[in-house]
CHARMM internal coordinates of N, CA and C (Angstrom, degrees):
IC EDIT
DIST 1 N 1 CA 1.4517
DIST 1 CA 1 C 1.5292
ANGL 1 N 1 CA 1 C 109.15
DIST 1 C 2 N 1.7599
ANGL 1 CA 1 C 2 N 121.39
DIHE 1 N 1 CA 1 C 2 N 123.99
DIST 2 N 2 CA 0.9192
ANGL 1 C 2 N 2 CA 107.29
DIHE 1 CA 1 C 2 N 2 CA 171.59
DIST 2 CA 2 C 1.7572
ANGL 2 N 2 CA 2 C 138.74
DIHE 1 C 2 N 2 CA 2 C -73.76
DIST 2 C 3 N 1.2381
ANGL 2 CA 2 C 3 N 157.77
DIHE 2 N 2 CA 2 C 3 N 130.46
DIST 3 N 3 CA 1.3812
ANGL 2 C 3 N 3 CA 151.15
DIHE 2 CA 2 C 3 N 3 CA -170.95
DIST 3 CA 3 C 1.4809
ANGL 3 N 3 CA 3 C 107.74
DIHE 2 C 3 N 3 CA 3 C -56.30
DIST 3 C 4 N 1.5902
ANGL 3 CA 3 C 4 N 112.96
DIHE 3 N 3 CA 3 C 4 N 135.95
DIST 4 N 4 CA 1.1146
ANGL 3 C 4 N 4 CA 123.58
DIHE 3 CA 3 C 4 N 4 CA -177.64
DIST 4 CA 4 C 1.8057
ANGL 4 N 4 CA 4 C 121.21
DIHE 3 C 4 N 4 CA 4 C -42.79
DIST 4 C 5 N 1.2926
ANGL 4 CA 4 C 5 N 128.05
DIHE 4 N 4 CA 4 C 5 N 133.70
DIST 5 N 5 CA 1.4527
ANGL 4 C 5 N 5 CA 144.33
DIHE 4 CA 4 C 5 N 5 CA -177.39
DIST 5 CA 5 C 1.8349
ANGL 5 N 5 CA 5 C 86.88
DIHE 4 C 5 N 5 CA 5 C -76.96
DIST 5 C 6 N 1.5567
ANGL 5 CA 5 C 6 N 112.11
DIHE 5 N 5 CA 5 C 6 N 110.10
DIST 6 N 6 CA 1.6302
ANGL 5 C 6 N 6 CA 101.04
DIHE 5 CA 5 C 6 N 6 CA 170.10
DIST 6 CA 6 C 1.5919
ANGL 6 N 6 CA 6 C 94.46
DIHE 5 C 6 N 6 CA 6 C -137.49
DIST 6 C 7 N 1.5688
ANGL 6 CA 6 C 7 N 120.31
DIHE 6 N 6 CA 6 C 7 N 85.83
DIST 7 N 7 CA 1.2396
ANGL 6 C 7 N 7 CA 143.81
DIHE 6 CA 6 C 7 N 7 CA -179.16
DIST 7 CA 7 C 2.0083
ANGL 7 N 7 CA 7 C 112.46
DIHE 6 C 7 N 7 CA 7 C -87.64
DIST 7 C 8 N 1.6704
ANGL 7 CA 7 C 8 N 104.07
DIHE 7 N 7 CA 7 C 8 N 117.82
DIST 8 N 8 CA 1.6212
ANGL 7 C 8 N 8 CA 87.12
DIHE 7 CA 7 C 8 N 8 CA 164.91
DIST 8 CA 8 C 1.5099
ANGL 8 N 8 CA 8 C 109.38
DIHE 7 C 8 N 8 CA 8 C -64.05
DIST 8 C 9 N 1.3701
ANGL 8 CA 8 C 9 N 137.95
DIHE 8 N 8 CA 8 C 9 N -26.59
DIST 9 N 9 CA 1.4513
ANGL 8 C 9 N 9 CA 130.74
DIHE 8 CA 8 C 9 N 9 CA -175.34
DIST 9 CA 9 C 1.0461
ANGL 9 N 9 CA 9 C 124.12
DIHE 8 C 9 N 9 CA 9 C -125.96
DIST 9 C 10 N 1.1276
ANGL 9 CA 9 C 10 N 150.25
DIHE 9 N 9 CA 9 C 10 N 167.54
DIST 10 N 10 CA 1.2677
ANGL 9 C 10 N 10 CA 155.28
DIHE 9 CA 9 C 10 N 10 CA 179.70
DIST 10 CA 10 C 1.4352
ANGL 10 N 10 CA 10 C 103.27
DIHE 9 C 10 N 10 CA 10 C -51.25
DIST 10 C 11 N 1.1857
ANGL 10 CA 10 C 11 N 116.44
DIHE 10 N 10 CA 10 C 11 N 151.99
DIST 11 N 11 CA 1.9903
ANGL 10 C 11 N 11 CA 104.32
DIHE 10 CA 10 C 11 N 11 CA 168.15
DIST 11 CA 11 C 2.0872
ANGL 11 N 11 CA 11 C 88.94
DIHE 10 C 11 N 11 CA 11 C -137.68
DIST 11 C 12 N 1.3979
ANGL 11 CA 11 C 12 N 85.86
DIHE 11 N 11 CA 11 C 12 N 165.21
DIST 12 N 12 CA 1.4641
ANGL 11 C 12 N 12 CA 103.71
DIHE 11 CA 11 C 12 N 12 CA 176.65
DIST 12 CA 12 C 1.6273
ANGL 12 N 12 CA 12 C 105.62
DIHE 11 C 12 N 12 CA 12 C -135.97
DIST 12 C 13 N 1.5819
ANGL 12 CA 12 C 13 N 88.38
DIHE 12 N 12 CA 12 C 13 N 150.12
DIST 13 N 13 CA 1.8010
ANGL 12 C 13 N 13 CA 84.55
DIHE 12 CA 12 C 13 N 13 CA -177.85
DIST 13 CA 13 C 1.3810
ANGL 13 N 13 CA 13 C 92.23
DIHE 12 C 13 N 13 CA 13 C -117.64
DIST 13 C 14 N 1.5980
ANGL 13 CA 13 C 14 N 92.53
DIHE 13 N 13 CA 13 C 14 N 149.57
DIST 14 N 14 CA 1.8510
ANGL 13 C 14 N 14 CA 118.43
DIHE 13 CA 13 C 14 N 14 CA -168.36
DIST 14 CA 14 C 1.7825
ANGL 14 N 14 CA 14 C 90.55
DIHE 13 C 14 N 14 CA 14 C -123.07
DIST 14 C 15 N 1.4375
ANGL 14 CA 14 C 15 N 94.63
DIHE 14 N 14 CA 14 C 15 N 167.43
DIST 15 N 15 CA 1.4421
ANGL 14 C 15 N 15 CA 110.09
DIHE 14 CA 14 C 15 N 15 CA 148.87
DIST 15 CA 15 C 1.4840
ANGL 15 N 15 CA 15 C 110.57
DIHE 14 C 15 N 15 CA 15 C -128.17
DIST 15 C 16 N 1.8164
ANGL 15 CA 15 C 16 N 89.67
DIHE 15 N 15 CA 15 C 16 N 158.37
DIST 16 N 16 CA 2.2695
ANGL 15 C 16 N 16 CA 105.74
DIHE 15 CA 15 C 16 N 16 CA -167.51
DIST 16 CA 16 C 1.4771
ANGL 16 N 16 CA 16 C 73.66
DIHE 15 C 16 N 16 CA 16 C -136.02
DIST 16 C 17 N 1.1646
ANGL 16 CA 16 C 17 N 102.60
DIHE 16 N 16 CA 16 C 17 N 133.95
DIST 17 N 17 CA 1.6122
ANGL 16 C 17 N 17 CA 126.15
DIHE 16 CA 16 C 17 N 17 CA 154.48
DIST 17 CA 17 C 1.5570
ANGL 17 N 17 CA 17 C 110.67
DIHE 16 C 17 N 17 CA 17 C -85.02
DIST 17 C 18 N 1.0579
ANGL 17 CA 17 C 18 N 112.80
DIHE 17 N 17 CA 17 C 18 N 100.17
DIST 18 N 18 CA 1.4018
ANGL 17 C 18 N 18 CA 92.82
DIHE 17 CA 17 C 18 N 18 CA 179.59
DIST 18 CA 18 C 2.0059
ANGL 18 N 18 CA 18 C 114.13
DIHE 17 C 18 N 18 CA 18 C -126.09
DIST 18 C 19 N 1.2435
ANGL 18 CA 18 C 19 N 120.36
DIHE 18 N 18 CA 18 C 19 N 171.53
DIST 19 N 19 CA 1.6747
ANGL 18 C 19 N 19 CA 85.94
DIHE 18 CA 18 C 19 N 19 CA -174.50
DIST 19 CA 19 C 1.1125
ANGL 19 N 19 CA 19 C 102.68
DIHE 18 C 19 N 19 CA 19 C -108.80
DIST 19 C 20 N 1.6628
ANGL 19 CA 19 C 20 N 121.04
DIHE 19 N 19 CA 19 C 20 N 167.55
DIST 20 N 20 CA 1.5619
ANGL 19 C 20 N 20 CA 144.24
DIHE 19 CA 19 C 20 N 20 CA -126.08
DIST 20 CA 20 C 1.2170
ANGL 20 N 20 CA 20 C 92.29
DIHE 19 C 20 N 20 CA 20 C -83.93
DIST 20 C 21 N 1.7849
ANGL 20 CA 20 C 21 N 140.04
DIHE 20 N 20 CA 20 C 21 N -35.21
DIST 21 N 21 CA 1.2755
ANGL 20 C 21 N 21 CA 118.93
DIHE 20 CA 20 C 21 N 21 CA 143.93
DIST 21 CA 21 C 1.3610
ANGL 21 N 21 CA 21 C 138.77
DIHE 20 C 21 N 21 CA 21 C -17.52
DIST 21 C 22 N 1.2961
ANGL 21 CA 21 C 22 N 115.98
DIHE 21 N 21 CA 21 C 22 N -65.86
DIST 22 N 22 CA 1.2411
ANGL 21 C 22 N 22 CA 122.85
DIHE 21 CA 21 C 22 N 22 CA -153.16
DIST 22 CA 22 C 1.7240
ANGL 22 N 22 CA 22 C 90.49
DIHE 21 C 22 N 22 CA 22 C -90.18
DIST 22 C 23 N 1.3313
ANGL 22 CA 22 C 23 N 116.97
DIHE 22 N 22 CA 22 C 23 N -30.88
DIST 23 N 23 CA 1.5954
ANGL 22 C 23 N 23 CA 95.32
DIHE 22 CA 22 C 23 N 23 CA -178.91
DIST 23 CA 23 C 1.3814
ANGL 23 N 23 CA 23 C 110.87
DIHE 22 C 23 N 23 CA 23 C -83.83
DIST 23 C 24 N 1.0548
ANGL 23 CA 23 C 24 N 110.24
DIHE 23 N 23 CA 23 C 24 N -3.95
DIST 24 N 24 CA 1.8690
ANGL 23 C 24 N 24 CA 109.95
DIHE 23 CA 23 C 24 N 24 CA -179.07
DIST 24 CA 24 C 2.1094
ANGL 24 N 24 CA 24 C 93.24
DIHE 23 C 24 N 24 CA 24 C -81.72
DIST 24 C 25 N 1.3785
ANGL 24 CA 24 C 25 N 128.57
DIHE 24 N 24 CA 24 C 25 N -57.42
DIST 25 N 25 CA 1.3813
ANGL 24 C 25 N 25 CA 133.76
DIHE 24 CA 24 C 25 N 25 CA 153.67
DIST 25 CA 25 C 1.3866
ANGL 25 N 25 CA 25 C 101.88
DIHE 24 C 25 N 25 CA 25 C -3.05
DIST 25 C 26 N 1.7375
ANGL 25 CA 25 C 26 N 95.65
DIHE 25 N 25 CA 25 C 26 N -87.50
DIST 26 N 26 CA 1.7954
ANGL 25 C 26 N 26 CA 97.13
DIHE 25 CA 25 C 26 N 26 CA -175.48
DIST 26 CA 26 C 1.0430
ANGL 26 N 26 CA 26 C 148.68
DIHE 25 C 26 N 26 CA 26 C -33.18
DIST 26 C 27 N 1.6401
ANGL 26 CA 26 C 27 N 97.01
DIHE 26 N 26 CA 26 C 27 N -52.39
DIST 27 N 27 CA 1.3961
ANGL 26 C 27 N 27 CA 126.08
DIHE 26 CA 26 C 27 N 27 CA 170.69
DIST 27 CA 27 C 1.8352
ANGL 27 N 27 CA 27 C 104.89
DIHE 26 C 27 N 27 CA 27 C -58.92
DIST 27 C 28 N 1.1234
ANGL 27 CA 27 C 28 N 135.45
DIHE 27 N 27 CA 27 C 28 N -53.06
DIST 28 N 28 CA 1.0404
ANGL 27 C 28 N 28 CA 139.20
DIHE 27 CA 27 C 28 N 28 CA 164.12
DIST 28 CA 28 C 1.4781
ANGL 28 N 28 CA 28 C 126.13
DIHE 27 C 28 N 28 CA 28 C -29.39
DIST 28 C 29 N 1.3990
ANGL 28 CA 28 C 29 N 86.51
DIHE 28 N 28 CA 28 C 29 N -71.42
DIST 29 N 29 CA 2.2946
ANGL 28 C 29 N 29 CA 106.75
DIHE 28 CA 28 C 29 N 29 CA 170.79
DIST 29 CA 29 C 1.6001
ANGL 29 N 29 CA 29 C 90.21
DIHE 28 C 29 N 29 CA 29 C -45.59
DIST 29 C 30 N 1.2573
ANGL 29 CA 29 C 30 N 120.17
DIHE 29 N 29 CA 29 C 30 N -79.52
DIST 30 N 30 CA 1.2073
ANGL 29 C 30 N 30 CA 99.96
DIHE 29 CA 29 C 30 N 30 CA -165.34
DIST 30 CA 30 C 1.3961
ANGL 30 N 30 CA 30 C 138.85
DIHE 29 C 30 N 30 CA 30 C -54.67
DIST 30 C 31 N 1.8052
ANGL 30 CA 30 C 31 N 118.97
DIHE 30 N 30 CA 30 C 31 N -32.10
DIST 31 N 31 CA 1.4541
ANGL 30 C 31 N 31 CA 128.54
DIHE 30 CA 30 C 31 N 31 CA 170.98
DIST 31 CA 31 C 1.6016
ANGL 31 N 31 CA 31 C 95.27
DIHE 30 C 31 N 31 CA 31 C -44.89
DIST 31 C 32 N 1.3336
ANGL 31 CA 31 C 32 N 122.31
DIHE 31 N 31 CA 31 C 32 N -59.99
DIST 32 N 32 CA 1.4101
ANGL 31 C 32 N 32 CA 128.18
DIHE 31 CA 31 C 32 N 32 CA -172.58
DIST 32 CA 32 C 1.4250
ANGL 32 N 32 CA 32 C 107.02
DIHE 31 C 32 N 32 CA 32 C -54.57
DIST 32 C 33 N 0.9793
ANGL 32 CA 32 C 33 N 147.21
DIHE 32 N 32 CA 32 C 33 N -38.05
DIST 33 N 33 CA 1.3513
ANGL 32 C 33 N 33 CA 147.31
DIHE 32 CA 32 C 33 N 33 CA -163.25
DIST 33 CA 33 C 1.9102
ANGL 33 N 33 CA 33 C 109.07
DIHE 32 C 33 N 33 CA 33 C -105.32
DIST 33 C 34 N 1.9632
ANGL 33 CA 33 C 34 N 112.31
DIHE 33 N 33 CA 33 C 34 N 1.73
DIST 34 N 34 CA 1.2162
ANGL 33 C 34 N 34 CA 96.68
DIHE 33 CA 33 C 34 N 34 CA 173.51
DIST 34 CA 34 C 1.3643
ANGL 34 N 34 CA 34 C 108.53
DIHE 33 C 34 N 34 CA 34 C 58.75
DIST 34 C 35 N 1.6961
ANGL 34 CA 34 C 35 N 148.10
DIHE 34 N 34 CA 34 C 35 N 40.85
DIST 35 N 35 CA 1.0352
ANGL 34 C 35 N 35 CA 158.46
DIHE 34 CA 34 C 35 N 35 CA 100.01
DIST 35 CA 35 C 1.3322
ANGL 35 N 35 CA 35 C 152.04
DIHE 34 C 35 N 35 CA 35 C -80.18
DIST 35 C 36 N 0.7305
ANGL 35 CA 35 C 36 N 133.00
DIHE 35 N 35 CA 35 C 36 N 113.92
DIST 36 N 36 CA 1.8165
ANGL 35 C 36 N 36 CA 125.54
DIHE 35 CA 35 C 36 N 36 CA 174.73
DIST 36 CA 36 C 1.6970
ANGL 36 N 36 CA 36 C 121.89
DIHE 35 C 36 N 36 CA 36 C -29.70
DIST 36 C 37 N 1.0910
ANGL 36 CA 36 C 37 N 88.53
DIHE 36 N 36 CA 36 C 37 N 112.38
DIST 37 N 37 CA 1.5520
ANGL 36 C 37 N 37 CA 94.24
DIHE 36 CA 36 C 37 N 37 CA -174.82
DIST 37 CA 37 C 1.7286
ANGL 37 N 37 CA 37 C 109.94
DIHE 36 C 37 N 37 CA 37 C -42.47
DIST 37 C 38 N 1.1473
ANGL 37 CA 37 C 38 N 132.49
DIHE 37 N 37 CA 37 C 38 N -44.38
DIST 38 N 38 CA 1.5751
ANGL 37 C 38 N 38 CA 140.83
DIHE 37 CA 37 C 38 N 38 CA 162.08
DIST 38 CA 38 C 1.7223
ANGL 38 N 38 CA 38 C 102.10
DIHE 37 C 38 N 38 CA 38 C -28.94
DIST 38 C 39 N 1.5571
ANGL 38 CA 38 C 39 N 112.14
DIHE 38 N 38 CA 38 C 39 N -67.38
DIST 39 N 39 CA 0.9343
ANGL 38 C 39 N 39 CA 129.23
DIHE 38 CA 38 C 39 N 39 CA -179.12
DIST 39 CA 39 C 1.5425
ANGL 39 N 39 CA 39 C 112.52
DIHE 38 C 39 N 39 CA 39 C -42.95
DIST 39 C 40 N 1.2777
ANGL 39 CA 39 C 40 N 111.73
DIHE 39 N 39 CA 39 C 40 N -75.48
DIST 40 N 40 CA 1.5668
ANGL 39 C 40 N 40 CA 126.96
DIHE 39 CA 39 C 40 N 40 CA 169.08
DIST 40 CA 40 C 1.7548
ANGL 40 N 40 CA 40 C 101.11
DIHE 39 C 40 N 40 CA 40 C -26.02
DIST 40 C 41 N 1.4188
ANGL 40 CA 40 C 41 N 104.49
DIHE 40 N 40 CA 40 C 41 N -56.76
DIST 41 N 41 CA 1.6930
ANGL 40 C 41 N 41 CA 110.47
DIHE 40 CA 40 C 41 N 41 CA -162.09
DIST 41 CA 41 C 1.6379
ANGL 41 N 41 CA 41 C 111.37
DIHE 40 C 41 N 41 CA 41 C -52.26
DIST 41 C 42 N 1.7293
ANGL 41 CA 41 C 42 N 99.14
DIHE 41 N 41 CA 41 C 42 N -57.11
DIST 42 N 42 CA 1.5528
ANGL 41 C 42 N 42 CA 102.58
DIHE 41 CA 41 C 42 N 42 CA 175.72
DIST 42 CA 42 C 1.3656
ANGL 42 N 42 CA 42 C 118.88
DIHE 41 C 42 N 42 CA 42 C -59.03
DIST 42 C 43 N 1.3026
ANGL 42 CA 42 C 43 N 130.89
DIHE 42 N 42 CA 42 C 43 N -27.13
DIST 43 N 43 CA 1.2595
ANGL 42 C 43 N 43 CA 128.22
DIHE 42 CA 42 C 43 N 43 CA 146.09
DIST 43 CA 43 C 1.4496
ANGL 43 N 43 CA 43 C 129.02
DIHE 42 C 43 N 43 CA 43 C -15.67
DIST 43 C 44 N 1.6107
ANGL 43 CA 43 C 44 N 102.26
DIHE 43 N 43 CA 43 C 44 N -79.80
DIST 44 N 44 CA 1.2418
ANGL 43 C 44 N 44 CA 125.81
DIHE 43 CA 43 C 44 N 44 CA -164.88
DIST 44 CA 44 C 1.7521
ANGL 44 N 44 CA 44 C 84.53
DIHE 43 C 44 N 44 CA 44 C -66.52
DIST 44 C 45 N 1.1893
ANGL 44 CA 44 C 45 N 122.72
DIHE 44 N 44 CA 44 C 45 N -65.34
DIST 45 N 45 CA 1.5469
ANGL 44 C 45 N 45 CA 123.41
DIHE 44 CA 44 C 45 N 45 CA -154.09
DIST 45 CA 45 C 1.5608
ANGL 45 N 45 CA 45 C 93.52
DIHE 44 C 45 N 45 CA 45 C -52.60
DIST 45 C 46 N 1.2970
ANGL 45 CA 45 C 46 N 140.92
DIHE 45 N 45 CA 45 C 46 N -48.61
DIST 46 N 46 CA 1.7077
ANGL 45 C 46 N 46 CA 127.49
DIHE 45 CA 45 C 46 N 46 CA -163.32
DIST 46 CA 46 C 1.5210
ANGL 46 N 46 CA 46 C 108.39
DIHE 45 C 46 N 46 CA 46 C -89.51
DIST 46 C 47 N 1.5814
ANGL 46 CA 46 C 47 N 124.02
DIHE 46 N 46 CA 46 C 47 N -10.75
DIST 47 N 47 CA 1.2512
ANGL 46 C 47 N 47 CA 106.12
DIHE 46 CA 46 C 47 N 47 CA 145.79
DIST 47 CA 47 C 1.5072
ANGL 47 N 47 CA 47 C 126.74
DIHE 46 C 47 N 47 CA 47 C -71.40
DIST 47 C 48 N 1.8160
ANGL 47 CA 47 C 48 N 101.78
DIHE 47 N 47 CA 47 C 48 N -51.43
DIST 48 N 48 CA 1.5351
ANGL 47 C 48 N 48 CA 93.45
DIHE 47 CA 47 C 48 N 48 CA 173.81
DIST 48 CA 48 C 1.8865
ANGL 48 N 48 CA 48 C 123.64
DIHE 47 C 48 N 48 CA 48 C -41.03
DIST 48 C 49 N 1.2771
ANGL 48 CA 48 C 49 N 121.76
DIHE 48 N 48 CA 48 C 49 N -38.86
DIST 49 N 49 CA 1.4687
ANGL 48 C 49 N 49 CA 120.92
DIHE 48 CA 48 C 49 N 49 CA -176.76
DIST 49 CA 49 C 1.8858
ANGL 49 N 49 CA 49 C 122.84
DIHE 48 C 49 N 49 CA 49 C -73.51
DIST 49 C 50 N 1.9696
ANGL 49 CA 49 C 50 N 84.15
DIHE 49 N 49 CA 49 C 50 N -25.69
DIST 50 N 50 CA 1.5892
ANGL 49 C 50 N 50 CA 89.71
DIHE 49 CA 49 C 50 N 50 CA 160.57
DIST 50 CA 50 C 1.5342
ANGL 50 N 50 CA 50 C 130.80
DIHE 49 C 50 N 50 CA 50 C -74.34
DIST 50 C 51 N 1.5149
ANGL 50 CA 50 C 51 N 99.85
DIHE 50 N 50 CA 50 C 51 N -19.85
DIST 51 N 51 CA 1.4064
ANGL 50 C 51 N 51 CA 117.66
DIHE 50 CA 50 C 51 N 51 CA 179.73
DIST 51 CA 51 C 1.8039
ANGL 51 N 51 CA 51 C 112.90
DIHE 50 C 51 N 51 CA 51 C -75.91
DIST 51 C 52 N 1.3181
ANGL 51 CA 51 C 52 N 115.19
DIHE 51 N 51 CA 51 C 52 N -13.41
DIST 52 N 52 CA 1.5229
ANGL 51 C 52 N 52 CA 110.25
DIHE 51 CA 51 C 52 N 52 CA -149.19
DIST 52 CA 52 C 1.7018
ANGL 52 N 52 CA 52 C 102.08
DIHE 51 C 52 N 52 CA 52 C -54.51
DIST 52 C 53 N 1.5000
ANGL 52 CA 52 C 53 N 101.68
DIHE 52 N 52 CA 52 C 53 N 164.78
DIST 53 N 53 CA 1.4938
ANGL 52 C 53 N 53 CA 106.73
DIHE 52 CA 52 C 53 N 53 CA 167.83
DIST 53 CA 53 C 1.5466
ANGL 53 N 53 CA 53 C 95.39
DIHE 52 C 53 N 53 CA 53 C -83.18
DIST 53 C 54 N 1.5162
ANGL 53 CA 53 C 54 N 108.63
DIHE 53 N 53 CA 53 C 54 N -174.48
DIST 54 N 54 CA 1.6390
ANGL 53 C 54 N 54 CA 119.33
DIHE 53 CA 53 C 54 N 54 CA -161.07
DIST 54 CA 54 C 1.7226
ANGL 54 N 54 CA 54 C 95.28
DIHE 53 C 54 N 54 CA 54 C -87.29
DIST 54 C 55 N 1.6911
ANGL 54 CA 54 C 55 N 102.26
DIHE 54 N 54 CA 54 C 55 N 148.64
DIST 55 N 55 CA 2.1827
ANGL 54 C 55 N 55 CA 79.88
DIHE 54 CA 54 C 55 N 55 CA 171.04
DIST 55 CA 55 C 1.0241
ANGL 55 N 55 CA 55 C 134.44
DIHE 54 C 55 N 55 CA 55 C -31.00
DIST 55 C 56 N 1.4473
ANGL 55 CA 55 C 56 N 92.30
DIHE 55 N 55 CA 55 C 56 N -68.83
DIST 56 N 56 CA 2.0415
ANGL 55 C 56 N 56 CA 120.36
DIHE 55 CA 55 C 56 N 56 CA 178.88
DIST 56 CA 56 C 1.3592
ANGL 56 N 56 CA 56 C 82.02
DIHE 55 C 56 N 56 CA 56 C -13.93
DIST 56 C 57 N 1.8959
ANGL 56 CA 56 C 57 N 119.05
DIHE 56 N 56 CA 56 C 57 N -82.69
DIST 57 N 57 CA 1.4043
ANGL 56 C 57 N 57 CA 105.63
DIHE 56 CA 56 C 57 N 57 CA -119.44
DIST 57 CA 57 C 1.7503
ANGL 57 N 57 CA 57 C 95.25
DIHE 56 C 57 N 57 CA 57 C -80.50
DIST 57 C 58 N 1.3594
ANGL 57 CA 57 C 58 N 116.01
DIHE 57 N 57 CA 57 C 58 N -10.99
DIST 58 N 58 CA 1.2597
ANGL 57 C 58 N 58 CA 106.64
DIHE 57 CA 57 C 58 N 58 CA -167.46
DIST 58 CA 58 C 1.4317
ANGL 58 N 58 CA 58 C 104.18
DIHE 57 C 58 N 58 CA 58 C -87.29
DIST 58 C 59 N 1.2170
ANGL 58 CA 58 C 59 N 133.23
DIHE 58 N 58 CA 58 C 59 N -1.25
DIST 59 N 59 CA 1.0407
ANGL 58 C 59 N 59 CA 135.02
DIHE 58 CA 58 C 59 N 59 CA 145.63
DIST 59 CA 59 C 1.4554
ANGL 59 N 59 CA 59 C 150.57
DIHE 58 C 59 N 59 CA 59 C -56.17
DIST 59 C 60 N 1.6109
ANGL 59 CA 59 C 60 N 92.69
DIHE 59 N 59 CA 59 C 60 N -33.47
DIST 60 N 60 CA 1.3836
ANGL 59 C 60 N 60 CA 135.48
DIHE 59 CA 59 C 60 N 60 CA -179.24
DIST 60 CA 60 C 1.3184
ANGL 60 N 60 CA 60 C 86.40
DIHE 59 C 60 N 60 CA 60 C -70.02
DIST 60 C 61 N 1.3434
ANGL 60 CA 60 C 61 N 129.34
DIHE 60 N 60 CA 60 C 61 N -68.84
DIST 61 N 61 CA 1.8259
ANGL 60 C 61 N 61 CA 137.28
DIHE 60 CA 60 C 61 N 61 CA -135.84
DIST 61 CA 61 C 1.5947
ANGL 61 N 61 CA 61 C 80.29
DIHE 60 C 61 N 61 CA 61 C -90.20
DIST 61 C 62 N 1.1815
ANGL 61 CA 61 C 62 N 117.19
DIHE 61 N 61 CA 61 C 62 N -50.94
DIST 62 N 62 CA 1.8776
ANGL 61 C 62 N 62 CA 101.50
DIHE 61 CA 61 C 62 N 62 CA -179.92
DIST 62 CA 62 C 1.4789
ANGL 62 N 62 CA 62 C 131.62
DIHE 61 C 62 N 62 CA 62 C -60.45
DIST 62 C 63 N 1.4168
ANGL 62 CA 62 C 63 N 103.60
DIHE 62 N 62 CA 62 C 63 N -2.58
DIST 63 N 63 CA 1.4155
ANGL 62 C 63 N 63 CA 124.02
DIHE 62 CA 62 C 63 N 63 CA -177.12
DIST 63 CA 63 C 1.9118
ANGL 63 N 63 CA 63 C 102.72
DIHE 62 C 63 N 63 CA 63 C -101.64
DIST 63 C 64 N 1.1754
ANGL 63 CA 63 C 64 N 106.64
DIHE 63 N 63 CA 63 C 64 N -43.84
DIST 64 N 64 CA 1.5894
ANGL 63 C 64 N 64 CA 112.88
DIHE 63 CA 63 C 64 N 64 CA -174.77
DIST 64 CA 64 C 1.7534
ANGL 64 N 64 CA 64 C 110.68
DIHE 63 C 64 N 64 CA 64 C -65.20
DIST 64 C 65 N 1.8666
ANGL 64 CA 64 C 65 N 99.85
DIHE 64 N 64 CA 64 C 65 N -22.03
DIST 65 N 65 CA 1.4988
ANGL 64 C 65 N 65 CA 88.79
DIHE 64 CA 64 C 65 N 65 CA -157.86
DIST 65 CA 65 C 1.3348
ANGL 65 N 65 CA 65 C 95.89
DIHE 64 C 65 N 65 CA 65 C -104.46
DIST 65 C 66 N 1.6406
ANGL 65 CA 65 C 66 N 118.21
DIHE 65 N 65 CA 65 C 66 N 5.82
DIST 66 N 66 CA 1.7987
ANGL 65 C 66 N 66 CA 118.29
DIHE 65 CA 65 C 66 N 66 CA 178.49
DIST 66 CA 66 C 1.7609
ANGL 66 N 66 CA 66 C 85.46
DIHE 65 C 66 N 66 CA 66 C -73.90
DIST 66 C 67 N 1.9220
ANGL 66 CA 66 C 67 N 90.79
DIHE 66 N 66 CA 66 C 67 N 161.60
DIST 67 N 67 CA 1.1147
ANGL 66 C 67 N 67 CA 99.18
DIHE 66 CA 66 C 67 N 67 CA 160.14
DIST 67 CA 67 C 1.8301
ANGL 67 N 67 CA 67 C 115.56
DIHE 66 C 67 N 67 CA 67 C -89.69
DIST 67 C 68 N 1.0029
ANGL 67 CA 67 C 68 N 104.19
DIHE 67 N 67 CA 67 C 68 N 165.59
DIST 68 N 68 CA 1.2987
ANGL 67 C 68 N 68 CA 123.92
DIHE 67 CA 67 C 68 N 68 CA 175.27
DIST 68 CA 68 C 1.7446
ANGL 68 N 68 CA 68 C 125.28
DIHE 67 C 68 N 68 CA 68 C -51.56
END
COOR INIT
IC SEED 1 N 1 CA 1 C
IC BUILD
């Protein structure tokens, strides 16, 4: 039986391709930390988006690193 869903907000489920490295990592961080790797993820994902650089520049660096 799964444990009750008790969310302040709505949630949606996505898929991340990510490679078998990095989800074996995750899966890890989280066993170690006594969390659900899901859990762990939304973590990481709403700091990463608090972290972003500004458009401009990420635009800039996505423009420098195309080829020609």
């Amino acid at each position: 039986m799964s444990r009750p869903k008790s969310y302040e907000s709505p949630r949606v489920t996505t898929a991340l391709r990510l490679p078998v490295p990095l989800h074996e990592r995750i899966k890890a961080a989280a066993a170690e930390r006594d969390v659900s790797a899901n859990w762990l993820m939304e973590r990481l994902l709403a700091d990463g988006v608090d972290r972003l650089i500004p458009v401009a520049e990420m635009v800039a660096l996505r423009r420098a690193a195309d080829p020609p």
